[in-house]
N, C-alpha and C positions, 0 to 999 in steps of 0.2 A: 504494500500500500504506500508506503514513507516513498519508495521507487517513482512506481507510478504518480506522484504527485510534485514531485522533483523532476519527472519528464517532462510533465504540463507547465511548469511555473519556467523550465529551460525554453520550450516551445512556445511560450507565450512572451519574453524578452529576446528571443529571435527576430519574431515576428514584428517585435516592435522596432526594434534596429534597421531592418530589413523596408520595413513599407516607410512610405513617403508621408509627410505631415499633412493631416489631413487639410483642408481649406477653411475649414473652423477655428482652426489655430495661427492660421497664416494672418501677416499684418494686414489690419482694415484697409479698406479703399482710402486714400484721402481725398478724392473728390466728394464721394457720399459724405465722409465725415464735413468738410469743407460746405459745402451745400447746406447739407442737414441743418448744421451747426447756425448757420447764418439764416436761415429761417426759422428755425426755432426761435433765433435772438428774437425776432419779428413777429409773430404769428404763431409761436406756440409749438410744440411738442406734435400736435396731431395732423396740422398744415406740413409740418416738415416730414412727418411719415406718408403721410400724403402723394407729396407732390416730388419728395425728392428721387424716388424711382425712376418716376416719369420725366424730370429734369434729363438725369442721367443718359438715360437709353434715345431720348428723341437727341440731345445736343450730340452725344458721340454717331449717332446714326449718318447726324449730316454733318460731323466734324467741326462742331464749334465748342466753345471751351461752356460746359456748366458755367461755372459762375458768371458769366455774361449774359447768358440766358434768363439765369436765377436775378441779375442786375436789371436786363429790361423787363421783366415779370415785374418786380418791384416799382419802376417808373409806371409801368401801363397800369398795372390794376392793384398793385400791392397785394398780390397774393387772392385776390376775390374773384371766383371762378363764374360767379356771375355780375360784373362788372359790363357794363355798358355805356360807354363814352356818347359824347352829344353830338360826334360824327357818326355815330352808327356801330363803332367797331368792340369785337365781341369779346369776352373771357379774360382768360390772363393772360396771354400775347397780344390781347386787344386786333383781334383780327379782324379787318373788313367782310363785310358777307358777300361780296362775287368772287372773293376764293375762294368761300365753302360752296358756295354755286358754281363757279366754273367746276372744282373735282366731285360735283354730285353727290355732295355732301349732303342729307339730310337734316334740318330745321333746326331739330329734337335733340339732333347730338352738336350742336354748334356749341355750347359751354361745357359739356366733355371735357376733364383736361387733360385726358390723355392727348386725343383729336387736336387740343386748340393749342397746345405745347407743341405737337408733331408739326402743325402745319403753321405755327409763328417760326419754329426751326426752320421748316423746310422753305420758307419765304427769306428769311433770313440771308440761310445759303446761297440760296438763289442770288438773292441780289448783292451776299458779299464776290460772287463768281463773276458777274458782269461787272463791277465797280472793277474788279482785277483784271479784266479783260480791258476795259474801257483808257482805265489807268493804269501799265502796266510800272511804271515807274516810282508809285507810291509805296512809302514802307506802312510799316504797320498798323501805325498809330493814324495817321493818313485814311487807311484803307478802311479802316475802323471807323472813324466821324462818319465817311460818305456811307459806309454800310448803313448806318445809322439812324442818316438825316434821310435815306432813301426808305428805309423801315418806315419811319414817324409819317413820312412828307408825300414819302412815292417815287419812284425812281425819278421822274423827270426834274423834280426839285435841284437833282444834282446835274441832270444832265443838259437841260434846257434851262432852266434860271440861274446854275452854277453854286449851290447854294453849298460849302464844304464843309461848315459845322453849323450846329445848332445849341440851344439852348441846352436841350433835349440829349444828343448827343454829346454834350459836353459834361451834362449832372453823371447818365449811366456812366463816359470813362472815368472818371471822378470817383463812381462806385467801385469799380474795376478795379483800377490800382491800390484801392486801399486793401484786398486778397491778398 
């Protein structure tokens, strides 16, 4: 018996040696924490379990940084998922309704925040990729304002009236650098 229980306790510090650390144990995200943490500051503990998933996976989908996301979320609607501005625009990206109409978007799901995070990202990207096509000589911080003021204003703001910063874009990078 004493054997056998010393070949379990052998086989059981093998096995541990031997397999990899599980992902439970491995270091947290620091983006989640980073997110998380700054909405919580803001809106509470249940807003940040919330919403900080949904940050995550729509800003890495289209390759923009969370916290800038998390930044215009906070100028658009501060976190209020039903927020409706005196232009029209909806949720917490404050999104116009003929982009949820032009992708056949449904009514019903326009304050969604899954929906209204994915498609403030995906408008986003968009127009951070033409501002970079457009200008291909701007650095970052540059490329940033017109993302921006073309978000807030509309693309033409930058590209027809010239418009390179704003108000608006100046508070978000403002938010930005303090990360």
């Amino acid at each position: 018996m004493v054997f056998y229980l010393r070949f379990l306790l052998l086989l059981a510090i093998a096995f541990t040696l031997v397999l990899p650390t599980p992902p439970a144990l491995a270091e947290p995200d620091s983006d989640y924490n980073q997110v998380f943490n700054y909405i919580r500051s803001l809106k509470g503990t249940t807003s940040a379990k919330r919403l900080t998933p949904l940050i995550l996976k729509s800003s890495q989908r289209h390759g923009l940084s969370p916290m800038l996301v998390t930044d215009i979320m906070r100028v658009e609607s501060y976190f209020n998922t039903r927020e409706v501005s005196d232009a029209g625009a909806i949720g917490l990206m404050q999104v116009m309704p003929t982009h949820f109409q032009r992708r056949r978007i449904p009514k019903a799901k326009w304050f969604d925040p899954a929906i209204n995070i994915d498609l403030g990202c995906r408008i986003y990207a968009y127009y951070k990729r033409e501002m970079k096509r457009r200008y291909p000589k701007l650095d970052q911080a540059g490329l940033r304002h017109r993302t921006l003021v073309a978000y807030n204003m509309g693309p033409r703001a930058v590209t027809s009236r010239g418009i390179t910063r704003s108000r608006y874009s100046r508070v978000i990078t403002d938010y930005f650098r303090r990360h």
